[in-house]
C-alpha atoms as one frame of an Amber mdcrd trajectory, in Angstrom:
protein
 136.411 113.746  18.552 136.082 110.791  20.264 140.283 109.761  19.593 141.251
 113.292  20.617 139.223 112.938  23.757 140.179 109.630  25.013 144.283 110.772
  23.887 144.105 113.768  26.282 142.390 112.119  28.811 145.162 109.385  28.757
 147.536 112.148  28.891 146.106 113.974  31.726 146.570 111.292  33.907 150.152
 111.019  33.910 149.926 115.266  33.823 148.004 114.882  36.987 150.365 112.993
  38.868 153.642 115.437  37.980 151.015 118.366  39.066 150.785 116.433  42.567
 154.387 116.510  42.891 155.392 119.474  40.672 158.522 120.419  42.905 160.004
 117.457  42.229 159.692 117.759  38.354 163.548 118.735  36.042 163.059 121.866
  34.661 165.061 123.275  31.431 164.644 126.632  30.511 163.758 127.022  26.850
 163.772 130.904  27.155 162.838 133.969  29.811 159.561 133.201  31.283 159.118
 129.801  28.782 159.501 126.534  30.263 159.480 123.034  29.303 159.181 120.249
  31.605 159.356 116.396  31.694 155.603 116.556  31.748 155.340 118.275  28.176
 157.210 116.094  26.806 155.765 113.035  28.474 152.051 114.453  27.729 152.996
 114.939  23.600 154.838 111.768  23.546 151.389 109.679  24.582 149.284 112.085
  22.587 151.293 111.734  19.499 151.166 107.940  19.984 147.509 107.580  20.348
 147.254 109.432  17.589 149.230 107.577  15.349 147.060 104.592  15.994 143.879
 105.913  15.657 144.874 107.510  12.146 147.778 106.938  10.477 148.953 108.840
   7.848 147.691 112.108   9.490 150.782 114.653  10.337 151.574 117.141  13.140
 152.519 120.246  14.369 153.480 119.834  17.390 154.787 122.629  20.349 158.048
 120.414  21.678 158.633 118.084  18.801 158.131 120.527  15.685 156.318 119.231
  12.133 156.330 115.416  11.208 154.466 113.777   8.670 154.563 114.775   4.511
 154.776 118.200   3.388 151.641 117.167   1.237 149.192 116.588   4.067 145.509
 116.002   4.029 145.069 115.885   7.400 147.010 117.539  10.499 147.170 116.988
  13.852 147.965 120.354  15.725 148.988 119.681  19.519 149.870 121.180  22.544
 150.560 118.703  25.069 150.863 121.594  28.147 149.288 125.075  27.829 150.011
 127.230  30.643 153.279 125.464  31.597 154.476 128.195  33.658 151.292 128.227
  35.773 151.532 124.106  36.010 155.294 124.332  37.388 154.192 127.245  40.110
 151.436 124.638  40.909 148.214 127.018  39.477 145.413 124.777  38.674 144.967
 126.191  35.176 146.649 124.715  32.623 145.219 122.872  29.562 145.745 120.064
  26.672 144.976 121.725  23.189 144.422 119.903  20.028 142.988 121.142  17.007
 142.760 118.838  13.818 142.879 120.730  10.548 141.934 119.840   6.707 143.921
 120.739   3.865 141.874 123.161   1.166 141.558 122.638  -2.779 143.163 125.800
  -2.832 146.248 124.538  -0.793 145.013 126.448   2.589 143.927 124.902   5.268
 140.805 124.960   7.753 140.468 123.589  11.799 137.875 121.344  12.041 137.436
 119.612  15.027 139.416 121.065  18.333 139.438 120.378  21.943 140.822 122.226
  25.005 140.635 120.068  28.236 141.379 121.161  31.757 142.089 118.313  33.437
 142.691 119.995  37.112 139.043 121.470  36.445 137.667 117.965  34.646 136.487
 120.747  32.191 136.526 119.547  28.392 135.998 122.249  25.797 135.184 120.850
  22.316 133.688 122.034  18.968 133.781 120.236  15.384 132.766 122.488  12.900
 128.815 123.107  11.486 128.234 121.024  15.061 128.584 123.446  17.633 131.006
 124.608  20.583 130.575 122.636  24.104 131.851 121.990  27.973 131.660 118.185
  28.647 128.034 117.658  27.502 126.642 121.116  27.884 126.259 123.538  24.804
 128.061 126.564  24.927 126.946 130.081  24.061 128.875 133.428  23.522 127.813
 135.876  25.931 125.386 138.863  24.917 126.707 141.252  26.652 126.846 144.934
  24.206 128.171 147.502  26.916 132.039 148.051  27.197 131.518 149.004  30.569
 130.493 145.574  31.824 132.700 143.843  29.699 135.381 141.413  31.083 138.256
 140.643  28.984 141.241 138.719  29.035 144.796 138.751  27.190 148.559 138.113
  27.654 150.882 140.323  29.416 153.893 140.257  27.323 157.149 138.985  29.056
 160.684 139.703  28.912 161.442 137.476  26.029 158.994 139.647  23.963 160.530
 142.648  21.548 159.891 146.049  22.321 157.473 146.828  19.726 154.862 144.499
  21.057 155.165 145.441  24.576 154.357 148.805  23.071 151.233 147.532  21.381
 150.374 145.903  24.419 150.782 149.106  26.808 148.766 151.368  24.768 145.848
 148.770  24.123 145.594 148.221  27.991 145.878 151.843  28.103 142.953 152.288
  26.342 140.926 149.957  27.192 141.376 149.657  31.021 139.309 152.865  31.763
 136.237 151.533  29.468 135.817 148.193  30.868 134.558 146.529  33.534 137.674
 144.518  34.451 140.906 142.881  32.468 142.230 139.142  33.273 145.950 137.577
  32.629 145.679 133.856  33.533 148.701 132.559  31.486 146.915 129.852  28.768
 145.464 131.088  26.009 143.866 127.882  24.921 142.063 128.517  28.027 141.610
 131.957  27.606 139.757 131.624  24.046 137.708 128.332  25.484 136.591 130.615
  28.267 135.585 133.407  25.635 133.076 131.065  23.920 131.773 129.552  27.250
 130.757 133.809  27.831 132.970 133.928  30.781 134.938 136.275  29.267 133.757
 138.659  26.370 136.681 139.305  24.720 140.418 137.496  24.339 143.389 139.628
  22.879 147.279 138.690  22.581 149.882 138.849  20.091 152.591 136.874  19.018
 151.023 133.446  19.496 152.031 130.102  18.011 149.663 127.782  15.925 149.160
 125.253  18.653 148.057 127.891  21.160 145.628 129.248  19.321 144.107 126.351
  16.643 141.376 124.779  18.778 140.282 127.651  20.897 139.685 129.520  17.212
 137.224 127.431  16.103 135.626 127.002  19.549 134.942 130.800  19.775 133.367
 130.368  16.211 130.477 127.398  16.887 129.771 129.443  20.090 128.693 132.424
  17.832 131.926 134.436  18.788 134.711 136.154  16.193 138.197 134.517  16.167
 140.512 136.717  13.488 143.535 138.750  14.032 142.834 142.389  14.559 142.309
 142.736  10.409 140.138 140.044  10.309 141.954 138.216   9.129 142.998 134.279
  10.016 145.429 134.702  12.978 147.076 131.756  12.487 148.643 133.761  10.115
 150.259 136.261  12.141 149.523 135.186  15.812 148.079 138.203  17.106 144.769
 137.482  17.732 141.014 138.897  18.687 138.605 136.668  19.862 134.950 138.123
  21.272 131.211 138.063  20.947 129.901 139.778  17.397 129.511 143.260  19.500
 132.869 142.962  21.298 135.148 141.785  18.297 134.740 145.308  16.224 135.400
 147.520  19.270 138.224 144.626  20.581 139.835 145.338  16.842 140.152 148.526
  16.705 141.770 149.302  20.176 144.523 146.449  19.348 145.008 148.051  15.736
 145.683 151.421  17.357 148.147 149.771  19.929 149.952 148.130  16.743 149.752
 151.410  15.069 151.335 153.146  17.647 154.481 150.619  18.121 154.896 150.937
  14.435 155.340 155.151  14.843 158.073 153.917  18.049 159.730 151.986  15.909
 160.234 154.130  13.087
């Protein structure tokens, strides 16, 4: 923990300083409403250096840069150098660094077992290593308690125009249903953030589908040592399919079944 936290800190310096000035920063456009920037690749460069140092041998999976390392890994390195990059080139202080570190299994699966999710406009540093617990800087982090739908707070991610039709329709009828049950419903643009904020009980529950291992690999097992659910909306791992429920153990069943019904129902569009 202490390598990952001294790479992204390293990082966020540099990420800092193209924040400052983010009008000045060359933009390519990767796809409709996903960006890449000098400062992701800058931030995965150092990262991935670091890294490489501190333990060689270990591979990635990395957002800009793709896989590297042997097919055969032990140990792999699972980065993303700029969360929220779309809120970071509008100049929205809420972006994050993700990296989750994950162990190969004896049965040739694999498990996250150490992740961080730093801030570093906020100075906030979400961490967890697995059995240890879930924590913000030096504090310990908690799920929250609350059981009522009605003064729940949840967050997920709109989907945007480079996203097929079937999701959207997922996505329309699980806001659908859920909007008049709930207390409120957040898009903020990072999930890294989003889940990190899930097991610090700001938020109850986290939904979105269609993610990507790096957006999702840290915050996962940071939900879990803060005594939340992480799993797609089977229960499933979600690093699997991408779609994704994260929540407090009251919250997750109810969270599940509205997305199921919203995937449910773009399957019958489909078809």
């Amino acid at each position: 923990m202490t390598v990952m936290q001294n790479s992204v800190q390293r990082a966020a310096k540099r990420l800092l300083r193209d924040f400052a000035e983010v009008e000045q920063l060359q933009v390519s456009i990767k796809g409709p409403g996903d960006f890449v920037s000098q400062a992701d690749i800058r931030a995965e460069q150092s990262i991935r250096e670091d890294l490489i140092k501190a333990r060689p041998g270990y591979a990635f999976l990395m957002e800009e840069s793709g896989s590297e390392g042997s097919d055969n890994w032990a140990w792999r390195w699972v980065i993303d150098p700029l969360d929220g990059t779309t809120n970071f080139l509008h100049g929205i202080p809420h972006w994050a660094i993700s990296i989750g570190l994950e162990k190969r299994l004896p049965d040739g699966g694999s498990e996250v077992v150490a992740g961080l999710v730093y801030n570093p406009a906020n100075a906030e540093m979400f961490w967890a290593e697995k059995g240890i617990g879930a924590y913000l800087n030096d504090r310990r982090l908690r799920v929250s308690a609350r059981r009522n739908l009605n003064e729940a707070l949840f967050a997920t991610g709109v989907p945007f125009a480079a996203v097929d039709p079937a999701r959207r329709l997922a996505f329309a009828r699980t806001l659908g249903t859920l909007m008049p049950q709930v207390a409120g419903i957040r898009r903020f643009g990072a999930a890294a953030l989003d889940l990190a904020w899930v097991a610090a009980g700001r938020y109850d529950g986290f939904w979105e589908l269609g993610l990507k291992p790096w957006d999702i690999s840290s915050g996962l097992l940071i939900v879990r040592e803060a005594g939340g659910y992480a799993t797609d909306p089977e229960g499933h791992d979600p690093r699997e399919s991408g779609n994704v429920v994260a929540a407090n153990p009251t919250m997750h069943p109810l969270l599940c079944a509205a997305v199921q019904d919203g995937l449910a129902v773009s399957v019958r569009g489909a078809s």
